[in-house]
PQR file with spaces between the fields and no chain letter, atoms N, CA, C, O and H, PARSE charges and radii, in Angstrom:
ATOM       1  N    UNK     1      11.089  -19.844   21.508 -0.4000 1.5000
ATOM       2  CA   UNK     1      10.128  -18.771   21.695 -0.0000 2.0000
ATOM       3  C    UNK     1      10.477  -17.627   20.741  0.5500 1.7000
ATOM       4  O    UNK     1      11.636  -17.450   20.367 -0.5500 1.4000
ATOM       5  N    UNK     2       9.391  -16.802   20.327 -0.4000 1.5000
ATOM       6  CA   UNK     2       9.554  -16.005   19.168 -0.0000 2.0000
ATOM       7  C    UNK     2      10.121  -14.529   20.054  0.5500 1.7000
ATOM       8  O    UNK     2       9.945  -14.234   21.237 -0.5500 1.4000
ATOM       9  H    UNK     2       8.450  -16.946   20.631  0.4000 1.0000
ATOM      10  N    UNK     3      10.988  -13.640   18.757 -0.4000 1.5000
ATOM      11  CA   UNK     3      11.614  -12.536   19.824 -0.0000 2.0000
ATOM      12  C    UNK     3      10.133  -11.815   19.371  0.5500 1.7000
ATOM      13  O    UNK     3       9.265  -11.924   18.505 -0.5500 1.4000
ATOM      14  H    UNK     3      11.130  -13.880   17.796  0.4000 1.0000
ATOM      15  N    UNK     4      10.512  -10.882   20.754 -0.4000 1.5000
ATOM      16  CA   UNK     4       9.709   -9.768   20.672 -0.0000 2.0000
ATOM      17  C    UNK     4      10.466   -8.132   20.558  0.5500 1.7000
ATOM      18  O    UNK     4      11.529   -7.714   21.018 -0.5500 1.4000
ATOM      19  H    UNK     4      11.217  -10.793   21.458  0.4000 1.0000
ATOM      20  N    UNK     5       9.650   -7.625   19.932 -0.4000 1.5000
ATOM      21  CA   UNK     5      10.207   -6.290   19.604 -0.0000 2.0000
ATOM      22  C    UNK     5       9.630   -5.191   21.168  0.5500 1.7000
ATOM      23  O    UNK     5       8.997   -5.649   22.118 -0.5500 1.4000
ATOM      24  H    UNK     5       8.787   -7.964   19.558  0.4000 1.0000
ATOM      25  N    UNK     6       9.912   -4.274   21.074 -0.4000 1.5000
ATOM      26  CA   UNK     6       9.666   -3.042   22.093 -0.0000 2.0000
ATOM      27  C    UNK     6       7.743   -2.988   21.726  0.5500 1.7000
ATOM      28  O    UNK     6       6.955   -3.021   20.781 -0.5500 1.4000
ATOM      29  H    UNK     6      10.427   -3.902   20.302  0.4000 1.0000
ATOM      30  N    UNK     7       7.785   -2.878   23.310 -0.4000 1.5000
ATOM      31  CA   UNK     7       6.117   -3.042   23.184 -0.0000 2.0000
ATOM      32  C    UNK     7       5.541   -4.391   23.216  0.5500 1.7000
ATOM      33  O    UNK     7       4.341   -4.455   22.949 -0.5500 1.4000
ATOM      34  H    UNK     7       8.425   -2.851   24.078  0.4000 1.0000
ATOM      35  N    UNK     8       6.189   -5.532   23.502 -0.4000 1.5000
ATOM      36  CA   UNK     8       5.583   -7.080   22.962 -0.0000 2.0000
ATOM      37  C    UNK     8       4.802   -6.810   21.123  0.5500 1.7000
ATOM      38  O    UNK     8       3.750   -7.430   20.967 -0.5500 1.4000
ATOM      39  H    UNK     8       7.163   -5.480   23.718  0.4000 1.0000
ATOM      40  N    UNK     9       5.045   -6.386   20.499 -0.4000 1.5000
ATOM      41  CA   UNK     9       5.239   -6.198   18.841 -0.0000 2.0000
ATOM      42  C    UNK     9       6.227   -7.657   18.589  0.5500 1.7000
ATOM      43  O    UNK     9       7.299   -7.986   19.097 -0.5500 1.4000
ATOM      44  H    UNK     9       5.900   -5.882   20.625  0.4000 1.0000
ATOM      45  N    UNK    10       5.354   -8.331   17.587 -0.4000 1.5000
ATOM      46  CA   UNK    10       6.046   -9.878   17.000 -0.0000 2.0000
ATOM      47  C    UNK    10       6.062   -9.172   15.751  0.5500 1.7000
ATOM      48  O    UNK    10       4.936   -8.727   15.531 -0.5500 1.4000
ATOM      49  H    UNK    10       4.483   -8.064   17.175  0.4000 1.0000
ATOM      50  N    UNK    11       7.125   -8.802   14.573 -0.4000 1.5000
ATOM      51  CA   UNK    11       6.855   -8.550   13.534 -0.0000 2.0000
ATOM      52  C    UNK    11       6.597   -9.788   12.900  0.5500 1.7000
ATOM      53  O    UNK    11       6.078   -9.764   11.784 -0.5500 1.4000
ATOM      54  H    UNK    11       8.040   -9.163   14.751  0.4000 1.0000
ATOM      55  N    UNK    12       6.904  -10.966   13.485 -0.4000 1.5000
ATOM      56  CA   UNK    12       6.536  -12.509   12.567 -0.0000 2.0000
ATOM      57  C    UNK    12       5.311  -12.919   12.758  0.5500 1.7000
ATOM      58  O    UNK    12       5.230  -14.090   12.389 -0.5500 1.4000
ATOM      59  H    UNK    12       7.327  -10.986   14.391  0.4000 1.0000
ATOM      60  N    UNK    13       4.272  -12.502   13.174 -0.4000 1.5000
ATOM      61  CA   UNK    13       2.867  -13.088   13.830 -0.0000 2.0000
ATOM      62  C    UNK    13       2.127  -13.264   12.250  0.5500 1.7000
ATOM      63  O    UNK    13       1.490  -14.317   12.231 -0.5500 1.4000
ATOM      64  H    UNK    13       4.337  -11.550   13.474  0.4000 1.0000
ATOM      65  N    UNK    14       2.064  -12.672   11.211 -0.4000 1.5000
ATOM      66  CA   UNK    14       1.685  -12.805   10.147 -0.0000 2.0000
ATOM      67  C    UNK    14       2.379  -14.008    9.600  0.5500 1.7000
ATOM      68  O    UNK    14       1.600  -14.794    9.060 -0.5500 1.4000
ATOM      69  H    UNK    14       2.582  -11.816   11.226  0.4000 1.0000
ATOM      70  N    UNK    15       3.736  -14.395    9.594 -0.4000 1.5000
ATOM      71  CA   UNK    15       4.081  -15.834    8.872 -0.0000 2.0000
ATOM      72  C    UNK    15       3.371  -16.682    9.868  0.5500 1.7000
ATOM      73  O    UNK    15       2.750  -17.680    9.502 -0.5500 1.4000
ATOM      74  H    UNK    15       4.369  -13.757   10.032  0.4000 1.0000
ATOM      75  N    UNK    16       3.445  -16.307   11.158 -0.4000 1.5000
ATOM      76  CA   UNK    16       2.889  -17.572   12.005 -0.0000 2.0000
ATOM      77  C    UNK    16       1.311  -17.971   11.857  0.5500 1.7000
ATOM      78  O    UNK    16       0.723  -19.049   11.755 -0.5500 1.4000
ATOM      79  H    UNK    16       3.950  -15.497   11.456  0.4000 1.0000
ATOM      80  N    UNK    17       0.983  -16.889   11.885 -0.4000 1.5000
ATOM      81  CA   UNK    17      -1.046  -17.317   11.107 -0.0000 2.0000
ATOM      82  C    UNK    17      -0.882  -17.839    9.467  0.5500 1.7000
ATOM      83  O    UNK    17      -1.643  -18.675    8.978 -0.5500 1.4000
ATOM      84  H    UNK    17       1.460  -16.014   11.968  0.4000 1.0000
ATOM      85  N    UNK    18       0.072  -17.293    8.829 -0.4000 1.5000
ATOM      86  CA   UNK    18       0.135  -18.482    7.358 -0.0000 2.0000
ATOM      87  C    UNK    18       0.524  -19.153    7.524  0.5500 1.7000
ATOM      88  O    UNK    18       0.155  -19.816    6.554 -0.5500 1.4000
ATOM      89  H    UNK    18       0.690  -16.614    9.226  0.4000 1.0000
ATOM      90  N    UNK    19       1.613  -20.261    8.474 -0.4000 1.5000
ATOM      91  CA   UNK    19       1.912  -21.200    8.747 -0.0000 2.0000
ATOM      92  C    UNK    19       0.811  -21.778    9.022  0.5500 1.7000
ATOM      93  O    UNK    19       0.726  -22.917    8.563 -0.5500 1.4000
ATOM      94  H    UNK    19       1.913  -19.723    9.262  0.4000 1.0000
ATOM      95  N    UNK    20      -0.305  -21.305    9.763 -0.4000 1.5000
ATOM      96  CA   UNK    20      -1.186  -22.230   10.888 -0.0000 2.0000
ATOM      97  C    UNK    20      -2.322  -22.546    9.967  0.5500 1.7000
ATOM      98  O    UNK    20      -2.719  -23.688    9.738 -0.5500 1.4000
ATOM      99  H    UNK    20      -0.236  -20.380   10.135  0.4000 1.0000
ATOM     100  N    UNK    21      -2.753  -21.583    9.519 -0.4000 1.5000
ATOM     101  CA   UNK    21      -3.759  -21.597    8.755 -0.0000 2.0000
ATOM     102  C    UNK    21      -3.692  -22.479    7.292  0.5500 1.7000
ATOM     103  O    UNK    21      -4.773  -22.667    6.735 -0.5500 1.4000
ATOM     104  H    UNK    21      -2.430  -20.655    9.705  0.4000 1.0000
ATOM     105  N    UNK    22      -2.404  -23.052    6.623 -0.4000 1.5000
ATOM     106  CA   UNK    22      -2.084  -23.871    5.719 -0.0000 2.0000
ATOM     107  C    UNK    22      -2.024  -25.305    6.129  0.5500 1.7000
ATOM     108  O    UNK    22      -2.228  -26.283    5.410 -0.5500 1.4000
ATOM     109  H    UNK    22      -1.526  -22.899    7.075  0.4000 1.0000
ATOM     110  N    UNK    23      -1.866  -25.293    6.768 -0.4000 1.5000
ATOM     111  CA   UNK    23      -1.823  -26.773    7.879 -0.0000 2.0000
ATOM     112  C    UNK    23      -3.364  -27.428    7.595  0.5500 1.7000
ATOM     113  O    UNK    23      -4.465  -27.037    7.982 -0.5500 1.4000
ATOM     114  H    UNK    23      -1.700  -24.499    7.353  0.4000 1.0000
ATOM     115  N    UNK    24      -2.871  -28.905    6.528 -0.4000 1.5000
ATOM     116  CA   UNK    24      -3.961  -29.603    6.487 -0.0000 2.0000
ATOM     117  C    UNK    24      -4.905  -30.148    7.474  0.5500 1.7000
ATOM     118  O    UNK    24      -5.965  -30.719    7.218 -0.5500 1.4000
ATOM     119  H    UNK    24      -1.976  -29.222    6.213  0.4000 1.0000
ATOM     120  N    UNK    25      -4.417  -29.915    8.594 -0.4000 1.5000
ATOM     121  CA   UNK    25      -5.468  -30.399    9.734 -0.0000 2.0000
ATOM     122  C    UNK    25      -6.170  -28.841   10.642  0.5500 1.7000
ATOM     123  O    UNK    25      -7.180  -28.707   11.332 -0.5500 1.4000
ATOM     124  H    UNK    25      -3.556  -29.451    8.802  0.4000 1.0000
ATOM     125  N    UNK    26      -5.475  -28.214   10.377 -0.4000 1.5000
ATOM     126  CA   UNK    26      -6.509  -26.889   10.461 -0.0000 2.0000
ATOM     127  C    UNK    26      -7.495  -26.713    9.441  0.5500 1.7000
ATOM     128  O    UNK    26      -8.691  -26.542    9.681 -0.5500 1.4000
ATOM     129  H    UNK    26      -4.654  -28.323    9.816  0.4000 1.0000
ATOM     130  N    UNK    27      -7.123  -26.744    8.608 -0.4000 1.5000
ATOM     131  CA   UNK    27      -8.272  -26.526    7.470 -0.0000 2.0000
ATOM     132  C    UNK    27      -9.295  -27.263    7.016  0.5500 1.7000
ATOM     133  O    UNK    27     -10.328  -26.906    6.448 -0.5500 1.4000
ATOM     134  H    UNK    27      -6.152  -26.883    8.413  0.4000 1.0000
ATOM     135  N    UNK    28      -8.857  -28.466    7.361 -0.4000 1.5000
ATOM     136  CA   UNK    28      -9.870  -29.726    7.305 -0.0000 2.0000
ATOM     137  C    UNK    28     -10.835  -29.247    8.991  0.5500 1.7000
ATOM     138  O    UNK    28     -12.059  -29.247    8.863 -0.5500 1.4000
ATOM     139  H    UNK    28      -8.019  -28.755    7.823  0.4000 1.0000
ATOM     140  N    UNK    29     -10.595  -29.086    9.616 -0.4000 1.5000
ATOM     141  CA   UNK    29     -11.401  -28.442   11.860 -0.0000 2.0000
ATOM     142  C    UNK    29     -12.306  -27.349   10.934  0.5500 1.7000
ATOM     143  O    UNK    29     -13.466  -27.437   10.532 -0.5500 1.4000
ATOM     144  H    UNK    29      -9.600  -29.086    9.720  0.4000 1.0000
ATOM     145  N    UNK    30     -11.174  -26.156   10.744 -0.4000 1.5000
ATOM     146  CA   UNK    30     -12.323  -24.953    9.829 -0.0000 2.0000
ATOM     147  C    UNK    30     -13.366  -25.411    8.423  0.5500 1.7000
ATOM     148  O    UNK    30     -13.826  -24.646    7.576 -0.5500 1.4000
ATOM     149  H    UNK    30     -10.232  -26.084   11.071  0.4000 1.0000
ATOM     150  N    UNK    31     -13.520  -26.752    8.511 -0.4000 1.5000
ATOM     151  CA   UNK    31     -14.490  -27.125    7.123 -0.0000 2.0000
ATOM     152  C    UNK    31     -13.980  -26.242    5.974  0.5500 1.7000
ATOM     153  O    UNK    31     -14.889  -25.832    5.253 -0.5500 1.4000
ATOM     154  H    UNK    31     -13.146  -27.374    9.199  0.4000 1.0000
ATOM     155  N    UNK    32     -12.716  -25.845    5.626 -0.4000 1.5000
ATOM     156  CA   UNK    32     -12.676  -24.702    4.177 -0.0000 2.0000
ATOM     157  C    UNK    32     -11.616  -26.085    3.165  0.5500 1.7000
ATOM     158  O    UNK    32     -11.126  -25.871    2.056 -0.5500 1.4000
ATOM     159  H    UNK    32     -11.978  -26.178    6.212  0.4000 1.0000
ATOM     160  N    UNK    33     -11.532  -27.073    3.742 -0.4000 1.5000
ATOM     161  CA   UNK    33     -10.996  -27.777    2.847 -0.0000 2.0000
ATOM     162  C    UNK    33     -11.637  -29.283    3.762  0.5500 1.7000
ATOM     163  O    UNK    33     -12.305  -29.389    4.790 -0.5500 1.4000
ATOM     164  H    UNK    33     -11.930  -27.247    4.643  0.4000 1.0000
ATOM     165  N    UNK    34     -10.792  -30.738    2.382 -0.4000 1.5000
ATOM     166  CA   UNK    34     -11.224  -31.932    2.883 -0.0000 2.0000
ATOM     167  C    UNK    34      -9.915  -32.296    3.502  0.5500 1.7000
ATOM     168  O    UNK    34      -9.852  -33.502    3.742 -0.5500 1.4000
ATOM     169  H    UNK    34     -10.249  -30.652    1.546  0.4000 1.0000
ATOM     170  N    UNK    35      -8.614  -31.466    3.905 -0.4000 1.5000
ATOM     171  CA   UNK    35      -7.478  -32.054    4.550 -0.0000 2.0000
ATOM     172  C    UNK    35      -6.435  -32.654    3.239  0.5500 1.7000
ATOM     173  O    UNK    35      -5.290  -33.075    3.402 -0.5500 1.4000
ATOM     174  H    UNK    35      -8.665  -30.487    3.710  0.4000 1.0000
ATOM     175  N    UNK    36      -7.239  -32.552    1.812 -0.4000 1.5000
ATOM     176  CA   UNK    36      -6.234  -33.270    0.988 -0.0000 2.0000
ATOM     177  C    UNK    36      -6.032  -32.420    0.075  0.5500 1.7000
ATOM     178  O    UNK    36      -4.868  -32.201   -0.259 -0.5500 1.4000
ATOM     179  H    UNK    36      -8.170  -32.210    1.680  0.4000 1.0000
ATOM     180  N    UNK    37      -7.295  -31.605   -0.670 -0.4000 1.5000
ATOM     181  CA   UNK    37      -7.379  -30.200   -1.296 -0.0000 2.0000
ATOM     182  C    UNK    37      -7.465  -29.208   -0.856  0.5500 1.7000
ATOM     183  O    UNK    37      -8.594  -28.796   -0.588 -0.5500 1.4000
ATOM     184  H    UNK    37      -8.241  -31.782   -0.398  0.4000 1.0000
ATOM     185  N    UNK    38      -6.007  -28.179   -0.518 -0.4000 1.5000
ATOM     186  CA   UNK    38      -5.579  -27.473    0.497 -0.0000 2.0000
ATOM     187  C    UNK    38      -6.175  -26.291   -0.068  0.5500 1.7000
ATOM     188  O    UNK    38      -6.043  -26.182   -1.287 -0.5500 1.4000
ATOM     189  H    UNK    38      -5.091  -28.514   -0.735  0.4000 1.0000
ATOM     190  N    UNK    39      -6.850  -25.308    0.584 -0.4000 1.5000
ATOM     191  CA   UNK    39      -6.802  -23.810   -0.081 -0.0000 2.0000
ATOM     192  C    UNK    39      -5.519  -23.276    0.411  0.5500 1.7000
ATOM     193  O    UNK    39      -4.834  -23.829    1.271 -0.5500 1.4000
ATOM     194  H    UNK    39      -6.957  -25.397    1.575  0.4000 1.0000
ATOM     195  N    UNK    40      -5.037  -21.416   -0.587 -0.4000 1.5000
ATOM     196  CA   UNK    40      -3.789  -21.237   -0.364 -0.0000 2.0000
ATOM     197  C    UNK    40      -4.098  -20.278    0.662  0.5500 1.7000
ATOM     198  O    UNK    40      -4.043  -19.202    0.068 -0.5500 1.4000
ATOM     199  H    UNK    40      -5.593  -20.966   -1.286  0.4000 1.0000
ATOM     200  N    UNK    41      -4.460  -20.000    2.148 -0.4000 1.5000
ATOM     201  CA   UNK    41      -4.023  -18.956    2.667 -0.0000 2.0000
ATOM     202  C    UNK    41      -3.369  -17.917    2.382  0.5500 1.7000
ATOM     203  O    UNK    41      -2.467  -17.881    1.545 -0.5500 1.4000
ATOM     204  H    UNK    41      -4.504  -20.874    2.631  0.4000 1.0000
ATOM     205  N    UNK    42      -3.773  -16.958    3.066 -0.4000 1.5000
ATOM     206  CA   UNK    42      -2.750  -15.607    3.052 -0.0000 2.0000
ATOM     207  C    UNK    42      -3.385  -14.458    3.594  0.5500 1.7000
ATOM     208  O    UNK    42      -4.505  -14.095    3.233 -0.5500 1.4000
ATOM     209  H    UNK    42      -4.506  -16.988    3.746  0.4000 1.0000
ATOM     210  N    UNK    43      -2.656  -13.837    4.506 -0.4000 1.5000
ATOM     211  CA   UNK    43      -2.613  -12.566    5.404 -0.0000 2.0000
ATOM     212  C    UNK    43      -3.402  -11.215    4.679  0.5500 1.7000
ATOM     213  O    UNK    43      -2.793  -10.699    3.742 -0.5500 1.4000
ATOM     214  H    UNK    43      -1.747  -14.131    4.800  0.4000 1.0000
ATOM     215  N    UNK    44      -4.589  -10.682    5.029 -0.4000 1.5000
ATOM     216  CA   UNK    44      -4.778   -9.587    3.932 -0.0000 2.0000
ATOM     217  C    UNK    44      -3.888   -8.074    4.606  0.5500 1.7000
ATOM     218  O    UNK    44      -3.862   -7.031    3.953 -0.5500 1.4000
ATOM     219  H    UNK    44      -5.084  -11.102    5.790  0.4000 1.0000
């Protein structure tokens, strides 16, 4: 389980949505790729 900071504050929640969101089988569910030609994610 991920730590939490004061307040339930994850300062890692941003690697964890670029983790998730790079994941060929997420991206292939969201139609933004075919699962083999990955787009590159990233946090704005």
């Amino acid at each position: 389980m991920p730590r939490m900071m004061g307040g339930n504050y994850d300062p890692c929640v941003d690697d964890y949505a670029h983790a998730f969101y790079n994941r060929p089988e997420v991206q292939k569910a969201l139609h933004a790729s075919d699962g083999v030609n990955l787009k590159g994610w990233s946090i704005c």
